[in-house]
N, C-alpha and C positions, 0 to 999 in steps of 0.2 A: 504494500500500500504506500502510495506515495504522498505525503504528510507535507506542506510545506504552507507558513505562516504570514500574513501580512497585513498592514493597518489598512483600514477601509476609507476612501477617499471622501473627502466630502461633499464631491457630488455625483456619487455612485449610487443611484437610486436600486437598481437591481440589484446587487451584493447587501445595500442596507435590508432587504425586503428578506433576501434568505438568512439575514442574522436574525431579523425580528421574528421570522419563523420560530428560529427556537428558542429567541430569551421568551417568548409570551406563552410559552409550556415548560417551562424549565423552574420558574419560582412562582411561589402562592403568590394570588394578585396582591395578596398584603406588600409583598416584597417587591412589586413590579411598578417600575417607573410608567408613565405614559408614553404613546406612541411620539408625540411630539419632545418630550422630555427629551426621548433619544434619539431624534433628531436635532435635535440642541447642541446635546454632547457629541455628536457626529461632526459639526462644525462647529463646536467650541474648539480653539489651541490650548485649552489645557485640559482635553480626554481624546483617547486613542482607541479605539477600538480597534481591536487585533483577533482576524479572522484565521482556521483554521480550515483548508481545503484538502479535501482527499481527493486526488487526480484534481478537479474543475470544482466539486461538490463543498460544500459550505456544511461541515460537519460540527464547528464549532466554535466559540469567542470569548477571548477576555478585554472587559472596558477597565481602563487605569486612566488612575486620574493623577497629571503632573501638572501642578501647579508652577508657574513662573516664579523663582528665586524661594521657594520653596526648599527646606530640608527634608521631603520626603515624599513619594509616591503612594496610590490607596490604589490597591485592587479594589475596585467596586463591585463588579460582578464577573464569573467564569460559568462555563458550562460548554457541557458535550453534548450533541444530539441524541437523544435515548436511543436510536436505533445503533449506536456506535460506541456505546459506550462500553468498559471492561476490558478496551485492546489495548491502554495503555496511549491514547488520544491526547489526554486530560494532562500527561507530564511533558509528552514534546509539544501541544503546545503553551502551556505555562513556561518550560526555557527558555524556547523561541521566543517569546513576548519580553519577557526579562530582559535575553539579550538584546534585543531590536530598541527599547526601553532604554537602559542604561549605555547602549551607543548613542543613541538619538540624542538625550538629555541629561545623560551623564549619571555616576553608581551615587545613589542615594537610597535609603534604608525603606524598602516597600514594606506597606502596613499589612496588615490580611486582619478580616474582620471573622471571627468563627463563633458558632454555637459551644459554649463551654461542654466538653465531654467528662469532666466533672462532675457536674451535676446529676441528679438520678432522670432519665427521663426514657420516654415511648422511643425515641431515637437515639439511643443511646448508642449503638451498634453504627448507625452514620454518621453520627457525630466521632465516635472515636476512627472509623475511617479517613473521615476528612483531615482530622488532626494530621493523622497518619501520615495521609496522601502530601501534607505541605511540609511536614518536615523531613520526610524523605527529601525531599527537596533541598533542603538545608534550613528552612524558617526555624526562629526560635523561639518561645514563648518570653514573656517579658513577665519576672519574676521579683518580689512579689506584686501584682496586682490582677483586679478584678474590672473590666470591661463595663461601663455601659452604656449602649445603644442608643444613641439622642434619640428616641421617637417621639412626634414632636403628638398625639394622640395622648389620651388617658389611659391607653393598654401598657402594663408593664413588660417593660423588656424583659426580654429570656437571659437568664448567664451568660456571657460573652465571653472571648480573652480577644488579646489582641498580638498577634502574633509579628513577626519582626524577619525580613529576609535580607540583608546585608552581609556579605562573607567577611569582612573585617571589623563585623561590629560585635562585641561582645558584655558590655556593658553601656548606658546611660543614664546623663543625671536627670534629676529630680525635673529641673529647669526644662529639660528638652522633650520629657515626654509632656508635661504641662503644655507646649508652645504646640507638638503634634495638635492635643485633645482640641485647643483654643480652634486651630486652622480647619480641623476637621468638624465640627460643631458649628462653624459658625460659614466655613465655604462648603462643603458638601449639603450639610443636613439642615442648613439654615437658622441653626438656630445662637444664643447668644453665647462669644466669648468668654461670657460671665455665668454662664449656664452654672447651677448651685450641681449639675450633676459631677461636674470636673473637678471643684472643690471636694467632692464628697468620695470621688475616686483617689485624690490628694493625699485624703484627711492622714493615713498612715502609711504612706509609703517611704520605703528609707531613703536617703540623698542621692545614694546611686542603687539603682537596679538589672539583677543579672539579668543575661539573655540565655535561659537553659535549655 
């Protein structure tokens, strides 16, 4: 099978149309931006959409989101075509993106947002895969702390962590994860730099924390 990876133009109306195919089966409408949303992000300069082609076919995408003068990159969303998935799709293209990523825009510490497999739950079982699946990779969890989810709704967020992909980073301070949460809260998810949730993720964590 012939696997090869590329950002999606932005005014590529047919390759946008087979990626929308399958982010709009791929996560609960809770979790799914609008059709317009992601044409937004298709022509914004700071989201990429990185397509996955098997021969011609549009098998699968991850959007990251690189902000300008920014210390860090957000995988936002990934996903494999259900009909493709299990052959190992899911890692060459998360590489390839990386690398195309960190050429483009230079190596900066990408975030990954995961359901904690911690916690006791109904998915327990894909949740500790997924963990799995990134740190094969080399991600590393940012230790000690607890993730949580701006959802800007009255629904409580689910356990989160927040996982860290940079091959020469093995610790950081207090300072730099605080400055991530700020950026991420307030340009992603809209909501306030001052958000009481970032304080409250703060409240105990030490000056420096590992990356294990």
């Amino acid at each position: 099978m012939a696997l090869h990876v590329k950002a999606l133009g932005s005014s590529n109306t047919h390759e946008f149309d087979g990626f929308y195919a399958i982010y709009s089966t791929a996560f609960p409408l809770s979790e799914q931006k609008s059709r317009d949303a992601l044409l937004a992000m298709q022509h914004a300069s700071f989201y990429t959409i990185y397509l996955a082609y098997s021969d011609e076919k549009i098998v699968g995408f991850c959007i990251m989101y690189h902000p300008d003068n920014k210390d860090f990159f957000l995988l936002e969303y990934m996903a494999i075509d259900e009909k493709e998935r299990g052959i190992g799709l899911g890692s060459m293209l998360l590489k390839s993106s990386i690398d195309q990523l960190f050429q483009t825009h230079g190596t900066r510490a990408l975030l990954i947002e995961i359901d904690s497999p911690e916690k006791s739950s109904n998915e327990q079982k894909i949740r500790e895969k997924r963990e799995q699946f990134y740190r094969h990779l080399g991600a590393l969890k940012i230790d000690p702390f607890d993730y949580i989810l701006p959802l800007q709704s009255s629904e409580e967020a689910p356990p989160m962590e927040l996982l860290v992909y940079q091959p020469n980073l093995h610790k950081i301070p207090k300072e730099t994860l605080q400055s991530w949460l700020e950026k991420l809260y307030a340009n992603v998810y809209g909501c306030s730099k001052n958000d009481s949730r970032i304080a409250k993720m703060l409240d105990h964590v030490p000056p420096i924390l590992n990356l294990i």
